[in-house]
C-alpha positions in Angstrom: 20.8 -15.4 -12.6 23.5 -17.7 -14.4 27.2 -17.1 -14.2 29.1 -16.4 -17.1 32.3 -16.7 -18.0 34.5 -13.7 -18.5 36.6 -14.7 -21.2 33.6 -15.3 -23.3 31.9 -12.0 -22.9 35.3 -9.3 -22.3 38.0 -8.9 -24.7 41.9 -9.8 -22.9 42.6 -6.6 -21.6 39.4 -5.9 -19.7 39.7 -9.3 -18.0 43.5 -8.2 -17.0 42.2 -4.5 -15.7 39.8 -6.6 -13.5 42.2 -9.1 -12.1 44.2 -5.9 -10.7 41.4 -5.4 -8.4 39.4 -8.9 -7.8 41.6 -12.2 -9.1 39.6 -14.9 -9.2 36.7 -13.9 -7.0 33.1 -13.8 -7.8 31.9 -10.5 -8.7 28.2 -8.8 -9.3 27.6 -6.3 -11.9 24.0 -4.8 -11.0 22.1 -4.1 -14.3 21.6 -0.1 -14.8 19.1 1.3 -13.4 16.5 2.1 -16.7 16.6 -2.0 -16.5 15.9 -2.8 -13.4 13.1 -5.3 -13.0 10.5 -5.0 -10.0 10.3 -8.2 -7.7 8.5 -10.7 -9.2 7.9 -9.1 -12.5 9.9 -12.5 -13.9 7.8 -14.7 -12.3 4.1 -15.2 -10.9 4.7 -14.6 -7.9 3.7 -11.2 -7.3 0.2 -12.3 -9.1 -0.4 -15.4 -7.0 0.8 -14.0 -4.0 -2.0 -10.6 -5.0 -5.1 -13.8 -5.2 -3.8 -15.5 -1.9 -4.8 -12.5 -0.1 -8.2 -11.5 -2.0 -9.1 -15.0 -1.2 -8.3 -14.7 2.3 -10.2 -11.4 2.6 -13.1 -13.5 1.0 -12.8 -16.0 3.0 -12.9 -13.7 6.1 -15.8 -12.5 5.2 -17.7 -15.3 4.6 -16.8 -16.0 8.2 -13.8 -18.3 8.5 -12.1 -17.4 11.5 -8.7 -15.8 11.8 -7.6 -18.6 13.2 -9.1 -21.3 10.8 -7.6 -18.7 7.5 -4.0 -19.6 9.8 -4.3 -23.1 9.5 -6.3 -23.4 5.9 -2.8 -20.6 4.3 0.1 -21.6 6.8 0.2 -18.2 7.8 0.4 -16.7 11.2 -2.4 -15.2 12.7 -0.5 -11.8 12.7 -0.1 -12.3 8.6 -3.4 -12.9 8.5 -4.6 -9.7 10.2 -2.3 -7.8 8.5 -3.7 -9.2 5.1 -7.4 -8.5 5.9 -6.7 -4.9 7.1 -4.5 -4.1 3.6 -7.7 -5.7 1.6 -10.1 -3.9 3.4 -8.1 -0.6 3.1 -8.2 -1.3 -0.8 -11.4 -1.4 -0.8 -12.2 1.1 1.0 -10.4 3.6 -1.8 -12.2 1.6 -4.4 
């Protein structure tokens, strides 16, 4: 998100009505809701963050220990568990 400036985007009076109640400050105006974006739908990350954890679940079960899938992702052993069980509850409804 980039600021802009409010003179270029509000006509005189709008910027005065504002100033009554915030002069100077920095102020967020959330988009409406029929615009909201989900997390990551901007970027990859959602995607990339979807393959980590298939490839983890693969890698379980190939049999690469909890412990090793900690070291090899930087993830906690408690991530990891919690990654395997969400994979293998996918799968299950698959």
């Amino acid at each position: 998100m980039r600021y802009k400036k409010a003179q270029d985007l509000f006509p005189e009076e709008i910027i005065t009505l504002i100033q009554q109640y915030v002069d100077g400050e920095y102020i967020y105006i959330p988009r409406k809701p029929e615009k909201k974006k989900a997390w990551g739908e901007n970027s990859r990350v959602r995607e990339e963050l979807r393959e980590r954890n298939e490839q983890i679940f693969k890698d379980y079960q190939t049999g690469l220990s909890k412990c090793k899938l900690a070291e090899q992702y930087f993830l906690s052993e408690k991530s990891i568990e919690r990654i395997i069980l969400k994979e293998k509850n996918k799968q299950m409804v698959l």
